[in-house]
Backbone bond lengths (Angstrom), bond angles and torsions (degrees), N, CA, C in turn:
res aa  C-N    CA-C-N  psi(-1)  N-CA   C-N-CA  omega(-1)  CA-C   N-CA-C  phi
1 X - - - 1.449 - - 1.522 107.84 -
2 X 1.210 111.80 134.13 1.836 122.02 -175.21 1.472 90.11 -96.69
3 X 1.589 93.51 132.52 1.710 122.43 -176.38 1.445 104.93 -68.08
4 X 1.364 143.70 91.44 1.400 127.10 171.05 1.679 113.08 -140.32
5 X 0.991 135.01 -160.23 1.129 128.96 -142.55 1.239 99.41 -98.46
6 X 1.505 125.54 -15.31 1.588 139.95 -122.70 1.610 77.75 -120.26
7 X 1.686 133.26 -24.06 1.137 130.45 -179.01 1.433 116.03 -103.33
8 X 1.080 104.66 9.00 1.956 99.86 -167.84 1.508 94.97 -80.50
9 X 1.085 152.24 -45.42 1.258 128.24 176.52 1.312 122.34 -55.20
10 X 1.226 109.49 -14.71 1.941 115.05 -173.37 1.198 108.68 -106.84
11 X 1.605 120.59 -8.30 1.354 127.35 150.32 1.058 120.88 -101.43
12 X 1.571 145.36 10.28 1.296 171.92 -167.18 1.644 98.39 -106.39
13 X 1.396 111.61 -60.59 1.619 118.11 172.51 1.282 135.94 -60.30
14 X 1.951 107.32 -36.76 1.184 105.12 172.79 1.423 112.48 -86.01
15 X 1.412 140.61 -33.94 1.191 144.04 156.25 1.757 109.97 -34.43
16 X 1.179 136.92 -37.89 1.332 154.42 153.15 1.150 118.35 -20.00
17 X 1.361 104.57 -76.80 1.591 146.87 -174.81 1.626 94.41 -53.78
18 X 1.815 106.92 -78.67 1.385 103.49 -175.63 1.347 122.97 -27.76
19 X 1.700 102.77 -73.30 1.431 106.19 176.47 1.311 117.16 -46.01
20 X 1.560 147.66 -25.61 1.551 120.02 -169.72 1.725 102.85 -89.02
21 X 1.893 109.82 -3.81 1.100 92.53 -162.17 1.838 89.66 -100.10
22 X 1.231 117.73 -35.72 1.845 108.68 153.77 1.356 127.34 -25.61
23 X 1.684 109.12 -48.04 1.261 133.24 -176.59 1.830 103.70 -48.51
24 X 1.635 101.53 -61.55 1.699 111.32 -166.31 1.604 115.30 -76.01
25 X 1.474 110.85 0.63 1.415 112.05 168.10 0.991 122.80 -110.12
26 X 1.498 107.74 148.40 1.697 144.05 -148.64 1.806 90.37 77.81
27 X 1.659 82.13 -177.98 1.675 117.65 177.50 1.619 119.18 -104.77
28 X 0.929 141.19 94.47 1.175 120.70 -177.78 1.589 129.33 -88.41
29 X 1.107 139.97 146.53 1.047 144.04 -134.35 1.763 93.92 -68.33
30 X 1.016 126.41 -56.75 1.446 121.52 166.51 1.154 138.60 -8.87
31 X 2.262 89.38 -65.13 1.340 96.29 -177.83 1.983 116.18 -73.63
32 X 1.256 93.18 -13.03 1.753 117.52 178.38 1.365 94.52 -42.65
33 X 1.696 106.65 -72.50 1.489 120.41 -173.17 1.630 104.94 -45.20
34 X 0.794 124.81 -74.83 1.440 129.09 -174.96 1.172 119.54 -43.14
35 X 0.865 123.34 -11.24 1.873 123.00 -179.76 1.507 100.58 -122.32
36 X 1.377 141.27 -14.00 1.244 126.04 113.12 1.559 129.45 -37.03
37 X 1.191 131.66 -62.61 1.416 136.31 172.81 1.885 110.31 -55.75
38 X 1.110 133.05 -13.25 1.135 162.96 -177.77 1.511 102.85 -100.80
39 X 1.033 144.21 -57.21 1.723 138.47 159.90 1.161 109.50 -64.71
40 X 1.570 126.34 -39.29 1.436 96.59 179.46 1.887 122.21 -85.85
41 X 1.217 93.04 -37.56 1.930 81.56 154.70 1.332 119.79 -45.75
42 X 1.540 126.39 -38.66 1.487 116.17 -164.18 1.836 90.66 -66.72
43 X 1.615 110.58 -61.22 1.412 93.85 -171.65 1.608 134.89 -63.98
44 X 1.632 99.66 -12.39 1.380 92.81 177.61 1.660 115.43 -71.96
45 X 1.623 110.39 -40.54 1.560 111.78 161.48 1.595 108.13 -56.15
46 X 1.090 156.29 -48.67 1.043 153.66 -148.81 1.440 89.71 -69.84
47 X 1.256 120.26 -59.19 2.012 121.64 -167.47 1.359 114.78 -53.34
48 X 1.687 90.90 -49.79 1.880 101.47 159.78 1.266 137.47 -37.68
49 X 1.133 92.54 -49.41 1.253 92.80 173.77 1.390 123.86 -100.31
50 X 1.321 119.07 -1.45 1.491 113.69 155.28 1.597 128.69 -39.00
51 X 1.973 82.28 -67.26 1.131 98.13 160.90 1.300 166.91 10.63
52 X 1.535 88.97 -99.56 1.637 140.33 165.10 1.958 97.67 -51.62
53 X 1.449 100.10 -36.60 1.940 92.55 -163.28 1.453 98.79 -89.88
54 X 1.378 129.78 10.78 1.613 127.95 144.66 1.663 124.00 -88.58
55 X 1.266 117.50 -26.65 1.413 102.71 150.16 1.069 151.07 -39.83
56 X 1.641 113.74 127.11 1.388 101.39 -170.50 1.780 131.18 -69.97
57 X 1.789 133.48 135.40 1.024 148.04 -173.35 1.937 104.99 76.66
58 X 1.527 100.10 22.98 1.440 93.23 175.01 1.642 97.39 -103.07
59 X 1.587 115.15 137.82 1.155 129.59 170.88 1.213 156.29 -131.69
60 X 1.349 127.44 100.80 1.561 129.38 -135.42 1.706 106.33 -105.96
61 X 1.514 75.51 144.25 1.289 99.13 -175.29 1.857 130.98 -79.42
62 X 0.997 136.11 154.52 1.524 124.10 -176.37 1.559 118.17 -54.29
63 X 1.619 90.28 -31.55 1.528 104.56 164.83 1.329 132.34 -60.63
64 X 1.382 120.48 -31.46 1.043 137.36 149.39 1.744 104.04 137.65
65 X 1.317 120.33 -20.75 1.495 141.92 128.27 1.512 103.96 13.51
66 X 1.304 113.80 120.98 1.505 109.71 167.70 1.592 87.45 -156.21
67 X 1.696 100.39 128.81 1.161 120.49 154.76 1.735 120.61 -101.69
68 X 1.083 108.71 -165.84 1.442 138.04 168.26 1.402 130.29 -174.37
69 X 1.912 105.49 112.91 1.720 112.45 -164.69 1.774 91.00 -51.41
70 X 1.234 108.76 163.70 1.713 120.76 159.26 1.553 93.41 -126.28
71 X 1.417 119.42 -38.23 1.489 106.58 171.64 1.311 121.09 -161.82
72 X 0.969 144.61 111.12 1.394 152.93 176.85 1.296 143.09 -78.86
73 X 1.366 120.90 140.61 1.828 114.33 -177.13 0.982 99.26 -145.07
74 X 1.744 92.37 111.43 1.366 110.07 -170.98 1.935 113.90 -81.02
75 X 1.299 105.35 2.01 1.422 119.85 166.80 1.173 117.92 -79.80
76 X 1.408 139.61 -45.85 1.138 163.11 148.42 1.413 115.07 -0.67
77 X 1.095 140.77 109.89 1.649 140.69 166.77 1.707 97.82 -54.86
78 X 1.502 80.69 153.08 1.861 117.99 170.03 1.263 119.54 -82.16
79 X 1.321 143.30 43.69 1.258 125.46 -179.89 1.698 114.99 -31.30
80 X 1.934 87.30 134.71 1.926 89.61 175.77 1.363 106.85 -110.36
81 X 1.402 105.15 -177.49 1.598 110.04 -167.11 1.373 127.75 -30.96
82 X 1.924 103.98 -47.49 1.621 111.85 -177.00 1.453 108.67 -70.96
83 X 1.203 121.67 -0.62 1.629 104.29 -161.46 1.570 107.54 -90.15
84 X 1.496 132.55 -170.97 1.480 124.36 -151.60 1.799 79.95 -158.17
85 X 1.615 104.17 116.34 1.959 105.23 -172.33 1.518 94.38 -124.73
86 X 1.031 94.58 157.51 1.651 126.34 155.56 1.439 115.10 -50.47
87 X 1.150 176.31 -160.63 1.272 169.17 103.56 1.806 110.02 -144.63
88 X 0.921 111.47 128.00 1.550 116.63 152.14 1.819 115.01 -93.25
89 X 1.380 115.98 143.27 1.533 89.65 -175.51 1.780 75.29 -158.59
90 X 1.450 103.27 168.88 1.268 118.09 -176.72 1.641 100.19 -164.47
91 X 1.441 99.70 104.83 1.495 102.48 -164.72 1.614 119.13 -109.85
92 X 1.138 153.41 127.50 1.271 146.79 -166.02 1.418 116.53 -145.94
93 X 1.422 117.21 145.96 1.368 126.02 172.12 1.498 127.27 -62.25
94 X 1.127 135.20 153.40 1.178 123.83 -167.48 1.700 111.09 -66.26
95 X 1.077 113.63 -21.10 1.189 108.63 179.31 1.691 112.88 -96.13
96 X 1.351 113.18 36.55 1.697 142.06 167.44 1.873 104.09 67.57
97 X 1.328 106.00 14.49 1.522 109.18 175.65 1.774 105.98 -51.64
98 X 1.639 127.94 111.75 1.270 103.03 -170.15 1.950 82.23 -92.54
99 X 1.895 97.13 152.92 1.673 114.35 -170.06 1.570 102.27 -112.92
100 X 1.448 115.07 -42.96 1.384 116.28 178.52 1.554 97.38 -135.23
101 X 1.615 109.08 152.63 1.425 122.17 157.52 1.372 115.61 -158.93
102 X 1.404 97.07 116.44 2.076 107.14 167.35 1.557 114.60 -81.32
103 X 1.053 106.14 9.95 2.075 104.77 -171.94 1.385 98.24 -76.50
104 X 1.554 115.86 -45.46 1.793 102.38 -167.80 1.215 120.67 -76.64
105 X 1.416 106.64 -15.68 1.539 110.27 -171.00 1.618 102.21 -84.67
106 X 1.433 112.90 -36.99 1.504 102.46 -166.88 0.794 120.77 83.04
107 X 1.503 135.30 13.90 1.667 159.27 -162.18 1.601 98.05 -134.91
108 X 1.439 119.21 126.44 1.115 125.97 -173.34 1.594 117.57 -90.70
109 X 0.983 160.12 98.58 1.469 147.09 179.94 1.864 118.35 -33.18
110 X 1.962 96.21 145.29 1.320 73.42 -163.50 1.789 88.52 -106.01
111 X 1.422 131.93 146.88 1.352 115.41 178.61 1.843 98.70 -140.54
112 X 1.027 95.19 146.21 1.637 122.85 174.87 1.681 109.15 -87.27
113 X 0.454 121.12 98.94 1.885 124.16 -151.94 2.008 98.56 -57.32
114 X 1.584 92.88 -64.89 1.338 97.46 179.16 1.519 110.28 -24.70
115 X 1.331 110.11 -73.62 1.857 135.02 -171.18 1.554 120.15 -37.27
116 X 1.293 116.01 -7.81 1.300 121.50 -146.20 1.315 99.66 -132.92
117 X 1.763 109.88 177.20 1.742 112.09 -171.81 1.164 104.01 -60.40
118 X 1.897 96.98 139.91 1.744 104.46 158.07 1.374 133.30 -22.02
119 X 1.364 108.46 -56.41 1.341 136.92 169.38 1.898 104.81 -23.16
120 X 1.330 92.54 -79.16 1.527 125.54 -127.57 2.204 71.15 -84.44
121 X 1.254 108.18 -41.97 1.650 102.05 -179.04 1.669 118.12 -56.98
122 X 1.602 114.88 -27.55 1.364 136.98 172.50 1.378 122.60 -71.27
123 X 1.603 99.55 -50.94 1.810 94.98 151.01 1.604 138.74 -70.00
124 X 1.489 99.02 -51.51 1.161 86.85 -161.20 1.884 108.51 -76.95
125 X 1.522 127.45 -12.74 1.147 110.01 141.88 1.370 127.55 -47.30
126 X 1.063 136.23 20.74 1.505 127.87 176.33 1.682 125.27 -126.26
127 X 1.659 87.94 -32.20 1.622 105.90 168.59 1.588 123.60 -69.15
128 X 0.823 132.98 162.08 1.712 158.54 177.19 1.256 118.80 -72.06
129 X 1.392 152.51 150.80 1.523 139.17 169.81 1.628 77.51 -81.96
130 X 1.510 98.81 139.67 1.576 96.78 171.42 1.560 113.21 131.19
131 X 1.731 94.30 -61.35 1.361 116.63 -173.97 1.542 122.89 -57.83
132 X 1.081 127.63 132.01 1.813 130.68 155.82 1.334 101.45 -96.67
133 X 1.441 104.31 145.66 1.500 129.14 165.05 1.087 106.79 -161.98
134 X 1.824 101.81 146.15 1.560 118.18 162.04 1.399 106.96 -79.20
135 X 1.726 125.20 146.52 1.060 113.85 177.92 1.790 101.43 -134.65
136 X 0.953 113.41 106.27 1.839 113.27 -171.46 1.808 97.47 -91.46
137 X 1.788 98.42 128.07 1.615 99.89 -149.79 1.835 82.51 -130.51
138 X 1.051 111.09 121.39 1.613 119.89 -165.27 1.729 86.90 -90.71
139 X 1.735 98.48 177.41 1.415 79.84 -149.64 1.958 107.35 -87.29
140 X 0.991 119.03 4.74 1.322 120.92 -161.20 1.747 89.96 -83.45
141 X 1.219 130.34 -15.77 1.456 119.16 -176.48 1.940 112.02 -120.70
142 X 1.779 92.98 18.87 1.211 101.75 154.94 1.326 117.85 -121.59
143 X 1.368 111.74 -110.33 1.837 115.28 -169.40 1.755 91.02 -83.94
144 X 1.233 132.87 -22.95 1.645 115.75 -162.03 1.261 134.52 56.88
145 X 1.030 141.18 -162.34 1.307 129.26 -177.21 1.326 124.62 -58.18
146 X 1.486 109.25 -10.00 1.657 120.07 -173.76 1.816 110.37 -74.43
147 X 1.268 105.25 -52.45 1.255 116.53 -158.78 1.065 111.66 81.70
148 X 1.922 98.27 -169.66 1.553 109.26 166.52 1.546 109.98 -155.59
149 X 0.876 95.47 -159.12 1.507 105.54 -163.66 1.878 106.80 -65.98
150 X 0.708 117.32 -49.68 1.492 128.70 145.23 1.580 154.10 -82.69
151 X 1.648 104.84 -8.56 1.264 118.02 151.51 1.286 124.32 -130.67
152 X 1.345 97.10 151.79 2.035 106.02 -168.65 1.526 104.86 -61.94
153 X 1.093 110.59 177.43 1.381 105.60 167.52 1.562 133.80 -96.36
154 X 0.709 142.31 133.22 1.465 156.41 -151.20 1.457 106.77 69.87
155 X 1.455 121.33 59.81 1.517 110.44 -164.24 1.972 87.64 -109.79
156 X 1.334 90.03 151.43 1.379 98.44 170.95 1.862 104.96 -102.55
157 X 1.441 80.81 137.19 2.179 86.89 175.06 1.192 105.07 -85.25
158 X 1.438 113.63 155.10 1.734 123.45 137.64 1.211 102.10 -98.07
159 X 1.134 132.97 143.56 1.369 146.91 144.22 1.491 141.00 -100.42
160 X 1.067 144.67 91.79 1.239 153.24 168.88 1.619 109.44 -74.92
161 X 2.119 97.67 101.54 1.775 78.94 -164.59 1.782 81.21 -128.61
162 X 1.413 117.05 134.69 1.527 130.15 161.31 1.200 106.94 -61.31
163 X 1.273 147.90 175.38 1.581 132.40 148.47 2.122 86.75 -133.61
164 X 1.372 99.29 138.76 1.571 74.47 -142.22 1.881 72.24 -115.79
165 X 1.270 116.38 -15.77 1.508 121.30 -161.79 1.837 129.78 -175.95
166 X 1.068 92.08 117.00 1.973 84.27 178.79 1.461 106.77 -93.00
167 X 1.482 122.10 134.51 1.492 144.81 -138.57 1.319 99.83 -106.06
168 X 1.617 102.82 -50.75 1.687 110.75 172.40 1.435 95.53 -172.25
């Protein structure tokens, strides 16, 4: 290949390429840590939720999903996937870290059901306008191995979610 100007992007790309794939080899001690910190969330949710699925009126899902009503209205519409609700929710790590809460504000969250955690799309299609439930969401139908900005990775949720209204 003749060096000219007409190639610097196609030698710009593979030079690119190389480096991110230099970049992803070996382990570095970091990522070491983290996938340690990443097993032990998986097992601490895992015990949890052993647990948790002998309590009484707690009920799990195929998903692995286990809620429990706190209160129900059985009048209440079903919001489905497309719809966009009201929610109060107050969500915490198993080890009672609280991550989100709408109670102090008095401001309800607004969520698009589709758009949102696996989890939280599995419940709250199931609940009532009306209804509270805890919903304990293991981690494969939340953040997963990724995390986020506020939870570790492989973290299992509690959820305390109102469903207070369907938007449309």
């Amino acid at each position: 290949m003749k060096f000219n100007s007409a190639n610097r992007p196609t030698l710009f790309f593979i030079a690119f390429v190389a480096l991110l794939t230099l970049a992803g080899c070996g382990s570095s001690e970091q990522e070491t840590k983290a996938e340690g910190v990443a097993a032990e969330n998986f097992a601490r949710g895992k015990a949890f939720l052993e647990e948790n699925a002998t309590k009484e009126g707690v009920i799990t899902l195929p998903s692995g999903i286990q809620y429990k009503v706190i209160s129900d209205n059985p009048e209440g519409k079903i919001p489905k996937l497309t719809d966009s609700v009201h929610i109060h929710i107050r969500t915490l790590l198993v080890d009672g870290t609280v991550i989100t809460n709408t109670y102090p504000s008095g401001k309800a969250a607004e969520i698009y059901i589709k758009n949102t955690l696996g989890g939280w799309k599995k419940v709250l299609t199931k609940m009532s306008v009306g209804s509270k439930w805890i919903a304990y969401i293991p981690p494969h139908m939340a953040f997963s191995s990724r995390g986020s900005e506020y939870v570790g990775p492989n973290e299992t949720l509690i959820c305390e979610i109102e469903l207070v209204d369907i938007i449309w």
